[in-house]
C-alpha positions as CSV (number, residue, x, y, z in Angstrom):
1,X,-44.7,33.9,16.3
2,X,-48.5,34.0,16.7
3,X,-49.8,35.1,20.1
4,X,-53.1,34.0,20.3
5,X,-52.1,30.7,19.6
6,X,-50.8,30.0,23.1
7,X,-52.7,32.5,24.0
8,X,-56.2,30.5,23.8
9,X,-54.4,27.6,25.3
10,X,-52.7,29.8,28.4
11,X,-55.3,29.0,30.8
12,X,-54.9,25.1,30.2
13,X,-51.6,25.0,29.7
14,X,-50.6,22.7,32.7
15,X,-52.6,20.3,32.5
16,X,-51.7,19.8,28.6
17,X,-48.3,20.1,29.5
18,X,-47.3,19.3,33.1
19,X,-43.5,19.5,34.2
20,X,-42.1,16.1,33.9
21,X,-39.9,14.7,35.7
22,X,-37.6,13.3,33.3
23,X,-37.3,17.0,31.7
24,X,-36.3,18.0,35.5
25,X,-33.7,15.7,35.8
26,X,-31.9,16.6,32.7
27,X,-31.6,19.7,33.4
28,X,-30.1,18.8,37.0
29,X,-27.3,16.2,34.5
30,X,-26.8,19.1,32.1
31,X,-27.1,22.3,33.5
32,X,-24.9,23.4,36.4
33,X,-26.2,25.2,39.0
34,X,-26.3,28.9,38.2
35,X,-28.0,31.9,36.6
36,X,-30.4,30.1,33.9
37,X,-32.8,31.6,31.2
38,X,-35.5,29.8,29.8
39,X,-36.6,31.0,26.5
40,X,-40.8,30.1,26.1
41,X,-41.6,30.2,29.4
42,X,-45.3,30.0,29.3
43,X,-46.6,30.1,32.9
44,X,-43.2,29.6,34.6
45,X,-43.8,25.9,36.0
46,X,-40.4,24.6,35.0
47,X,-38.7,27.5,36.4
48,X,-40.6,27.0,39.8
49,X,-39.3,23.6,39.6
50,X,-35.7,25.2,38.9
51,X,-35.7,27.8,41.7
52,X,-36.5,25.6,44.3
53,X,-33.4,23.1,43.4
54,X,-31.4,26.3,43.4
55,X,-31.2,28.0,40.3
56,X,-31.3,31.7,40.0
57,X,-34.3,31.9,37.5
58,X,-34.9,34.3,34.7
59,X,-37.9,33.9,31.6
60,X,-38.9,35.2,28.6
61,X,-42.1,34.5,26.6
62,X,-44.0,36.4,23.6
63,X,-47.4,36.1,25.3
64,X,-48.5,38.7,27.8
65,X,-51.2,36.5,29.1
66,X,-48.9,33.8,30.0
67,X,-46.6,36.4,31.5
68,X,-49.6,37.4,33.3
69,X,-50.3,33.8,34.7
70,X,-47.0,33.1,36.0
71,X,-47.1,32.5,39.1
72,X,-45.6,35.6,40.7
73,X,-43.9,36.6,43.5
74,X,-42.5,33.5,43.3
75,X,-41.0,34.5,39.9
76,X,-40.1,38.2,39.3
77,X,-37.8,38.2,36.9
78,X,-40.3,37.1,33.8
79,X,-40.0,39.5,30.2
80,X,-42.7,39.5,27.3
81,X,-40.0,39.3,25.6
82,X,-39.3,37.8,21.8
83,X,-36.5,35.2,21.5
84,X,-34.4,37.2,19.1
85,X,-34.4,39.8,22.0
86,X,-32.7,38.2,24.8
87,X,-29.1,40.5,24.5
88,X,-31.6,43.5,25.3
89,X,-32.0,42.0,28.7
90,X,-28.1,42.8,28.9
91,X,-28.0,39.7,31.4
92,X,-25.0,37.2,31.1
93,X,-26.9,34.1,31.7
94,X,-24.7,30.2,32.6
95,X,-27.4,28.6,30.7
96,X,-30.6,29.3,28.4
97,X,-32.6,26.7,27.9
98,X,-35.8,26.6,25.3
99,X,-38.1,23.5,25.2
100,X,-41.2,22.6,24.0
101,X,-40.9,22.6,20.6
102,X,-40.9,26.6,20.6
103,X,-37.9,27.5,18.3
104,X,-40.4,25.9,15.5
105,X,-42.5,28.6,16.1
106,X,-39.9,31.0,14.2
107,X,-40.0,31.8,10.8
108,X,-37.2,31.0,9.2
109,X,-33.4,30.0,9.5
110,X,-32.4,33.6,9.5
111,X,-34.6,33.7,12.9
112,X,-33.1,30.9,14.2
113,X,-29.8,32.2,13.8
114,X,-30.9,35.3,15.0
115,X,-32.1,33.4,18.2
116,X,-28.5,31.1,18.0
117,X,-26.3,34.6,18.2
118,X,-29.0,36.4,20.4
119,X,-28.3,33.7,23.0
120,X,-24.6,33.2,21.9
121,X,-24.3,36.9,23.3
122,X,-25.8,36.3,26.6
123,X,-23.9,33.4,28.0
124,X,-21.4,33.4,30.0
125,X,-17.8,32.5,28.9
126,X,-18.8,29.1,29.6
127,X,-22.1,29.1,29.4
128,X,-24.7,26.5,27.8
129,X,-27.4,26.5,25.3
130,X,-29.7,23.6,25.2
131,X,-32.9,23.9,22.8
132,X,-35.6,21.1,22.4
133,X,-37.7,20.4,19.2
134,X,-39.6,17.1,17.7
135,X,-37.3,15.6,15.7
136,X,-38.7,17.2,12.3
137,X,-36.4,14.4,10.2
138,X,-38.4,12.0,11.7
139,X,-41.7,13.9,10.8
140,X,-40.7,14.8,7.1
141,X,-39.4,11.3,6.2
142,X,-42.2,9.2,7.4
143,X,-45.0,11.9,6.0
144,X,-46.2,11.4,9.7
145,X,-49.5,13.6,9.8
146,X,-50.8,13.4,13.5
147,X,-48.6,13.6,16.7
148,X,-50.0,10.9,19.8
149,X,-53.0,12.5,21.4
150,X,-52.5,13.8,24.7
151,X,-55.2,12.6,27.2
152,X,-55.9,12.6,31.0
153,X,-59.1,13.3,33.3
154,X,-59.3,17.4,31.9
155,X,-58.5,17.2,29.0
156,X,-58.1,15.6,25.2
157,X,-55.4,17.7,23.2
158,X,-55.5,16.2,19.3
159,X,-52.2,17.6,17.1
160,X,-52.5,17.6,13.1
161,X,-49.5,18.1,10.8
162,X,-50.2,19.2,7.4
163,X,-46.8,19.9,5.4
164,X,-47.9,22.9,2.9
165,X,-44.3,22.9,1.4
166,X,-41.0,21.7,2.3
167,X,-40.3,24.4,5.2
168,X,-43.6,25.3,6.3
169,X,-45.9,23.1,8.5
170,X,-49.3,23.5,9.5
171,X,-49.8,22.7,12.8
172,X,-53.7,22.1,14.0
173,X,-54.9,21.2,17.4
174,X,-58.3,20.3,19.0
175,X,-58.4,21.1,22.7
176,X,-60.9,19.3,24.5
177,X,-62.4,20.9,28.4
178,X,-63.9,18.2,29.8
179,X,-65.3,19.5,32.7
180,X,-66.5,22.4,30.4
181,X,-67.7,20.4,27.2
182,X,-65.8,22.7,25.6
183,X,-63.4,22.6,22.4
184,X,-60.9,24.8,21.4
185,X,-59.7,24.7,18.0
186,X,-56.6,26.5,16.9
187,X,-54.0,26.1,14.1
188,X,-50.2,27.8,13.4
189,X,-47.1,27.5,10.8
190,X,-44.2,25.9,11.9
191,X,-41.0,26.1,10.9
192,X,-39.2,22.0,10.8
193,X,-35.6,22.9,11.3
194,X,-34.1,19.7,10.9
195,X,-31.0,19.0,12.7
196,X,-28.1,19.9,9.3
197,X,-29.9,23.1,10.1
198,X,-29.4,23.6,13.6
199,X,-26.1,22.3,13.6
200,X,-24.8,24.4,10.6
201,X,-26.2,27.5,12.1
202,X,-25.3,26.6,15.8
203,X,-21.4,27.0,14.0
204,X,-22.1,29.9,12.3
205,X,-23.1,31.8,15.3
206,X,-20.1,30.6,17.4
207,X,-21.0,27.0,18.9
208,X,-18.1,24.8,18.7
209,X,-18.9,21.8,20.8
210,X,-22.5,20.6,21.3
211,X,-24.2,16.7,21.5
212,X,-27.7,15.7,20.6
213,X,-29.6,14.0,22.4
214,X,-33.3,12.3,21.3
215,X,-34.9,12.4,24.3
216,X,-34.6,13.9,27.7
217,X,-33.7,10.7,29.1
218,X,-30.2,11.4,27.6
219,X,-30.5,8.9,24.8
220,X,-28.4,9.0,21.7
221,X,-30.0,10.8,18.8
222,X,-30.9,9.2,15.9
223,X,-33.3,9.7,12.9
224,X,-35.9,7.5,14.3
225,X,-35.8,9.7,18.1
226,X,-39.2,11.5,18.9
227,X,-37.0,14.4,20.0
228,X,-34.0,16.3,19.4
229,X,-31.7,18.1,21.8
230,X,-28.9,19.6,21.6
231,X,-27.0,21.3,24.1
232,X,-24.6,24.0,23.1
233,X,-21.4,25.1,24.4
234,X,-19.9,28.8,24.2
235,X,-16.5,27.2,25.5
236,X,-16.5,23.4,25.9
237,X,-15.9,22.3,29.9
């Protein structure tokens, strides 16, 4: 995973990405009340949002600057941590939760496994994984090059896909400061696990039961969805 990647970004992170609601909510549907991680953390804004419904909050993220950012003391209990690392916390967790696209950001399926059996190991008996990507079936089908531009009164963030081979993406953004008439360009490889991978390696590290979902609504998945999600039991409820 590349750290300067999000680290350029860190400082305008919100307003790119602001909690929304609808993320909120299905968390509150899906994810009892309990001792959650959230894997990709960034600044901590969705686990603010979590701690003050009740949660006991805990977060991990690669880049010291956002670790740096969050918004402490409100959250102390925030790792520079990689993803494959979260046994080494040696915390049972009742849910981990990883949005925002950031498992893409691995290298390979033997990463994502290593993430799938990292977290497997630090659930509770009946705890729950849920994880968050764009729908990379979608993207690879439809040869679809450019992601919708995200736009409001700070910024313009433009998102490029190039496909350099079948399992590697470039992924190339154009930030836009408005206030600053400044631009920030950056660009990353992405890994597009599509979901016969997740799904086969979700079993292989010890999932048994888990649903998709495309969006955070709670819609059904399907190869057209935007998103997909999948939540992940250790033991089915």
């Amino acid at each position: 995973m590349n750290n300067d990647f999000y680290d350029n970004l860190a400082n305008y992170y919100e307003k790119i990405f602001p909690v929304n609601d609808e993320v909120v909510n299905f968390i509150i549907k899906h994810v009892p009340i309990g001792r959650v991680l959230e894997a990709g953390c960034a600044k901590g804004d969705l686990l603010l949002k979590m701690k003050n419904i009740g949660y006991s909050v805990f977060g991990v993220d690669l880049s010291q600057k956002f670790i740096e950012l969050a918004k402490l003391p409100d959250l102390k209990n925030v790792y520079c941590k990689n993803l494959l690392e979260i046994n080494e916390l040696d915390i049972l967790f009742d849910s981990i939760i990883c949005f925002g696209n950031t498992v893409a950001h691995l290298s390979s399926q033997n990463e994502l496994e290593r993430f799938f059996k990292s977290s497997f190991h630090s659930l509770s008996e009946k705890g729950i994984l849920s994880v968050q990507i764009i729908n990379y079936d979608r993207i690879l089908e439809n040869n679809i090059k450019r992601l919708p531009d995200i736009e409001n009164e700070d910024i313009l963030f433009e998102r490029e896909y190039n496909c350099l081979e079948y399992e590697k993406i470039s992924f190339n953004t154009r930030l836009t400061i408005k206030s600053e008439n400044k631009v920030l360009e950056n660009s990353i490889i992405l890994f597009p696990f599509r979901k016969a991978n997740i799904e086969n390696l979700l079993l292989k590290t010890g999932f048994t039961d888990f649903k998709f979902f495309g969006d955070f609504k709670g819609s059904e998945y399907d190869s057209k969805s935007y998103h997909l999600i999948v939540n992940a039991y250790k033991k089915y409820l």
